[in-house]
C-alpha positions in Angstrom: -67.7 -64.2 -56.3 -63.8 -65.5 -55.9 -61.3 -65.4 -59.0 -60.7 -69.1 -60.2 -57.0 -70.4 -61.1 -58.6 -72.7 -63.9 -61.3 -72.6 -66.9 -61.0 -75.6 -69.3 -63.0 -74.7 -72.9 -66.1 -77.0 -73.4 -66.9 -76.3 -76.9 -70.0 -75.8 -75.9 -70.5 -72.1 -77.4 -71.6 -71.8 -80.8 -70.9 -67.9 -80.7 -70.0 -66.8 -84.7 -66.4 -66.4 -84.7 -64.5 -64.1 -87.4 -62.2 -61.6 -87.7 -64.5 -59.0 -89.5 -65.1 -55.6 -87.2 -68.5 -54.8 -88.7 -70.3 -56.3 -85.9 -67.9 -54.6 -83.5 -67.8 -50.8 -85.5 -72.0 -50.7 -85.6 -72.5 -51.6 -81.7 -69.4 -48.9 -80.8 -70.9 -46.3 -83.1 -73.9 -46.4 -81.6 -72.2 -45.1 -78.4 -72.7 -46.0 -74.7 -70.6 -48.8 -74.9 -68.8 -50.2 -71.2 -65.2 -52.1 -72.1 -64.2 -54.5 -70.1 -60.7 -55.2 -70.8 -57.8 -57.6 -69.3 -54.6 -59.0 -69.8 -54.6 -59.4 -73.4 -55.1 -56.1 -74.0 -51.8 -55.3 -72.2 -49.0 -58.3 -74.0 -48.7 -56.3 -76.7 -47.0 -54.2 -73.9 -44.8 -56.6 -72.8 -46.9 -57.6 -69.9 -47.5 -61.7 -70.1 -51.3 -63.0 -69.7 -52.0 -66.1 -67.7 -54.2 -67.7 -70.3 -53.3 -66.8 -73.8 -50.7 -69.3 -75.5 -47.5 -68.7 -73.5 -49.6 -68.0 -70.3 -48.2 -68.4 -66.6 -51.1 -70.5 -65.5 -49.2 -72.9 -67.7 -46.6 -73.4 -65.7 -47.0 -72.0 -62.1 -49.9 -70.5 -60.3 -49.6 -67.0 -59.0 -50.0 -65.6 -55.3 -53.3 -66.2 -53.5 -54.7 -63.9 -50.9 -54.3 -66.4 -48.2 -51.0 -67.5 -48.8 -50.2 -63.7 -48.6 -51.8 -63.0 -45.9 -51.2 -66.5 -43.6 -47.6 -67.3 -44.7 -44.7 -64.7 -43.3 -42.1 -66.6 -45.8 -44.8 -66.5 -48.6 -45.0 -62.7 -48.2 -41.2 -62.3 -48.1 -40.9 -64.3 -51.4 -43.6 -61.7 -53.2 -42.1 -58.5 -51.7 -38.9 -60.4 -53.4 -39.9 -61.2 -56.5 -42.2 -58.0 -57.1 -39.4 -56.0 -55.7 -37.0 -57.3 -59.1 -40.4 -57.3 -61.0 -41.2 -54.0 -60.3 -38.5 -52.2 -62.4 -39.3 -54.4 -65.5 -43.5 -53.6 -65.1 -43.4 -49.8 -63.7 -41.6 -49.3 -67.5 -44.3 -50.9 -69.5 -46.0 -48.3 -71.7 -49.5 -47.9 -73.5 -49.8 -49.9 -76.5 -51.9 -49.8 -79.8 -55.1 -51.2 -78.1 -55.0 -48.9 -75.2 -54.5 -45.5 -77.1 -57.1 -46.9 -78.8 -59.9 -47.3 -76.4 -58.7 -43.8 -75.4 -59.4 -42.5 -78.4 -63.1 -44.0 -78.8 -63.6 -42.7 -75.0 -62.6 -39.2 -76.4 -64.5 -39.7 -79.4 -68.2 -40.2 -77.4 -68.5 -43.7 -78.2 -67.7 -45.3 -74.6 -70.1 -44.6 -71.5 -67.4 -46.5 -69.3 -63.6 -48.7 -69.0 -63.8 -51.3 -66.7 -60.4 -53.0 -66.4 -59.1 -56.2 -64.8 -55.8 -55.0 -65.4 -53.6 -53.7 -62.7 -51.2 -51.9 -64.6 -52.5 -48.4 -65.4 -51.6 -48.4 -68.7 -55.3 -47.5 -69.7 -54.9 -44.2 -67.7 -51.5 -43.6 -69.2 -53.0 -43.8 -72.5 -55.4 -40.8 -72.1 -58.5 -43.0 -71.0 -60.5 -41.2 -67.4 -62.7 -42.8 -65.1 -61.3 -46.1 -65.6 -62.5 -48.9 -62.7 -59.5 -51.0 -61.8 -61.8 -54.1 -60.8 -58.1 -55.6 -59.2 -56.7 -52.6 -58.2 -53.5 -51.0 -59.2 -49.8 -52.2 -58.9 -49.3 -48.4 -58.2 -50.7 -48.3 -55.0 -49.7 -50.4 -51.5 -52.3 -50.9 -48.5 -51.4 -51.4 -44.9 -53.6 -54.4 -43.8 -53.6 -53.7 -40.5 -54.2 -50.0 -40.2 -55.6 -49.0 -43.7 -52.9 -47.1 -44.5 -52.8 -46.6 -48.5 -49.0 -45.2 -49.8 -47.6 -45.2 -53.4 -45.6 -47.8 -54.3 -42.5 -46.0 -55.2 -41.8 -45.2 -51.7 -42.0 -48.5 -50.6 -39.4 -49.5 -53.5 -37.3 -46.6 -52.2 -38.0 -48.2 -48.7 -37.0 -51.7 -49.9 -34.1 -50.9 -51.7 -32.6 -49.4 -48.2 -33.0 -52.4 -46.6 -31.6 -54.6 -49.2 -28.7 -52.8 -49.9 -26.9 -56.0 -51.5 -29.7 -57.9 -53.1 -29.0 -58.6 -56.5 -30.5 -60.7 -59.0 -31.9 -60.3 -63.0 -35.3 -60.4 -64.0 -35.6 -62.7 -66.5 -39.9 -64.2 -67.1 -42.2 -61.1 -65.6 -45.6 -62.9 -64.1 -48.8 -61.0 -64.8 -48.9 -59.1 -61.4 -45.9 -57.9 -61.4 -43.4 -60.4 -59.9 -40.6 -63.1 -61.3 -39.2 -66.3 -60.9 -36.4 -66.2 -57.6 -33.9 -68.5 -56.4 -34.9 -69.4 -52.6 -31.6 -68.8 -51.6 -31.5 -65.3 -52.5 -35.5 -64.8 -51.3 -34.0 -66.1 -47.6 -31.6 -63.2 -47.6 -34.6 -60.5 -48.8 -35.6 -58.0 -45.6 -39.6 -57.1 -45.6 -40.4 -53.9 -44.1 -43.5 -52.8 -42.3 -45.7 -49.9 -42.7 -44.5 -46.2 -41.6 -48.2 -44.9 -40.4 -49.0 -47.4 -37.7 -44.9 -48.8 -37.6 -46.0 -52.6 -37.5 -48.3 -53.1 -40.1 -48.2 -55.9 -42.9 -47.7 -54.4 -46.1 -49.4 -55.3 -49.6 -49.9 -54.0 -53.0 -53.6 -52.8 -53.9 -54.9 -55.2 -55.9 -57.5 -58.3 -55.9 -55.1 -61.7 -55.4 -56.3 -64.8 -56.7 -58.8 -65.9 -53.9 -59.8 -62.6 -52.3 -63.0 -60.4 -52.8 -63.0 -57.3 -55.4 -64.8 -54.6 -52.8 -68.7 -54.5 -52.6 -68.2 -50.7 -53.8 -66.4 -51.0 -56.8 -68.6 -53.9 -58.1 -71.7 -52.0 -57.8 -70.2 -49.1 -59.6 -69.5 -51.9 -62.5 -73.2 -52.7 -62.1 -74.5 -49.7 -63.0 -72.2 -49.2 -65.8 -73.4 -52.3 -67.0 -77.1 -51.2 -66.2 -76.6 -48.5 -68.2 -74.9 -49.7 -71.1 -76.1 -50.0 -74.9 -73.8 -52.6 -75.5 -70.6 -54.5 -73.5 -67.1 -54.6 -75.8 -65.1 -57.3 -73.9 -61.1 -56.6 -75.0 -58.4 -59.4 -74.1 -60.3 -61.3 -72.0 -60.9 -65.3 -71.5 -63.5 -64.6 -69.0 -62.0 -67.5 -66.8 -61.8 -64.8 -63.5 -65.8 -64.6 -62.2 -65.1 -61.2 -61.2 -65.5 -60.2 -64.5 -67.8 -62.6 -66.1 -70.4 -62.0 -63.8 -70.6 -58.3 -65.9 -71.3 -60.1 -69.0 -74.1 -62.1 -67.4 -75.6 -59.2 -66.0 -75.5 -57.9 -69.3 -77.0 -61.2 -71.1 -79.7 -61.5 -68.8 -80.7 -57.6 -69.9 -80.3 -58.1 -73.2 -77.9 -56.1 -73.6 -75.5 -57.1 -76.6 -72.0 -58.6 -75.7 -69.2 -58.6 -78.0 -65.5 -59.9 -77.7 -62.5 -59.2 -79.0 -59.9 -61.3 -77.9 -57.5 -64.6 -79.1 -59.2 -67.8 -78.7 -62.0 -68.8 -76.9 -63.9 -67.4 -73.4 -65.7 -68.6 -70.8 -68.4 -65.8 -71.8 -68.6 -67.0 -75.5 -71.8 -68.9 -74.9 -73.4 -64.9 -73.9 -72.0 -62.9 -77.2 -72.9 -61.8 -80.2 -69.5 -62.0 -81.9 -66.1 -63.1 -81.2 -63.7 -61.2 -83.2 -60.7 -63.2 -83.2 -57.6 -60.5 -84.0 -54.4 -58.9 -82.3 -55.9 -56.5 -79.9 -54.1 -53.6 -81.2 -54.5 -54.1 -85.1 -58.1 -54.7 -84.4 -58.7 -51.7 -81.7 -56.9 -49.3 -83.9 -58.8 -50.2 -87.1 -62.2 -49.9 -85.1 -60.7 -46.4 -83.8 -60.1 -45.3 -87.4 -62.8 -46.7 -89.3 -65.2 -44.7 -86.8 -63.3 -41.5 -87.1 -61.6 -41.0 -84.0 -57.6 -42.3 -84.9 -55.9 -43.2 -81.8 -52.7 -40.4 -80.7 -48.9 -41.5 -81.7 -47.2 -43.9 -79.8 -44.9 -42.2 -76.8 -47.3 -39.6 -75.6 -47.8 -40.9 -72.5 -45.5 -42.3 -69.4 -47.2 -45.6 -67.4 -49.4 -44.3 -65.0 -47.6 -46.5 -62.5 -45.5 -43.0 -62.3 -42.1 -42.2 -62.8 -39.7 -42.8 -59.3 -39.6 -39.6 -57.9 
């Protein structure tokens, strides 16, 4: 199962589209519910999708795994570009929809969060035992050693070997990088990692065209197995990784139900599209089931603070 860069809608599902909740607030009070969230849950944070209207599939494609891992000047233009990113993504901060699932969590209503985001902004919200299907921003690998490290101390890292690199983040991508100038990517040092001294490094998450790990897809799979119901949040469905959760579930007959703007590729499989804001709509579900969601500005990303 590889991510795809491109879904076109058929208008083939005939799924009932509104943007009623009662559908939505029965399943979710019945409890053992499994959300499977992505990254429409997380614009209202700042953080763009790749989809939606103003997504960056529009107008550029993002890294793959083999360009990252085949091209030496492809990985020095990511470390680049993720470096300037980073200070822009490591600030964005739960929204609405986040404190939201939180709160249903904490309420008994969810038996499981699986997210395709890489942000953390689920955990920073007060939501445990999340599965980060992609990974986490947070985190950087070694890929020739194993070596995992947190990402702040590679930043620290990277900022000492690029004492004079300046440039202004202006459109953030989905993952965490921005639009660069080749001249000043040219000039950008890479450095390698500190446990084995040679290593390549790369952040902890799933690339377009790599494999989400055999583990952490069977832990979805039993979430799914278990569930009374699947609530998809911000999600076209496009990526396979995450589809294939909502297949499992339609083959069990176990109800799907999505919450998201505009169509998915898992339409054809739901009961109801609810077609709302994410975090109007998640905090209205929240409330009308008696759990209200915490204040805004509780909680720190979980991508950390810089120590």
């Amino acid at each position: 199962m590889r991510p795809t860069l491109s879904w076109t809608p058929t208008g083939e599902a005939t799924v009932p589209c509104t943007t009623e909740l009662t559908e939505v607030v029965r399943a979710v009070g019945d409890g053992g519910v499994v959300v499977l969230s992505g990254a429409g849950l997380s614009t209202e944070s700042g953080i763009p999708d790749y989809r939606g209207a103003g997504g960056k599939l529009r107008s550029q494609a993002p890294m793959t795994h083999q360009q990252f891992v085949g091209d030496e000047e492809g990985r020095r233009r990511y470390w680049a570009r993720s470096h300037l990113g980073w200070a822009v993504f490591s600030r964005a901060r739960p929204n609405n929809g986040h404190r939201a699932v939180a709160a249903l969590q904490r309420g008994g209503h969810l038996a499981g969060v699986i997210t395709q985001n890489v942000d953390g902004l689920h955990q920073a919200a007060g939501a445990e035992g999340v599965v980060e299907l992609h990974g986490s921003l947070g985190r950087v690998v070694c890929l020739d050693c194993g070596h995992n490290s947190s990402r702040w101390v590679l930043e620290q890292r990277l900022r000492a070997a690029n004492p004079a690199f300046r440039a202004e983040a202006t459109q953030l991508n989905p993952d965490g990088d921005v639009d660069l100038p080749e001249d000043v990517v040219r000039e950008f040092r890479v450095v390698p990692c500190t446990a084995c001294g040679s290593g390549v490094l790369k952040p902890d998450v799933v690339f377009f065209g790599d494999g989400v790990p055999r583990r952490r897809v069977e832990d979805c799979r039993e979430l799914v197995e278990r569930a009374s119901a699947v609530l998809v949040l911000g999600s076209s469905l496009a990526v396979m990784s995450g589809l294939r959760f909502v297949r499992q579930a339609a083959r069990a007959g176990t109800p799907v139900l999505i919450v998201n703007r505009g169509v998915t590729r898992g339409d054809v499989h739901a009961r109801v599209r609810v077609d709302r804001p994410l975090g109007s709509a998640l905090t209205e579900l929240a409330e009308r089931l008696g759990c209200p969601p915490e204040r805004e500005g509780l909680a720190d990303g979980v991508l950390g603070r810089e120590p």
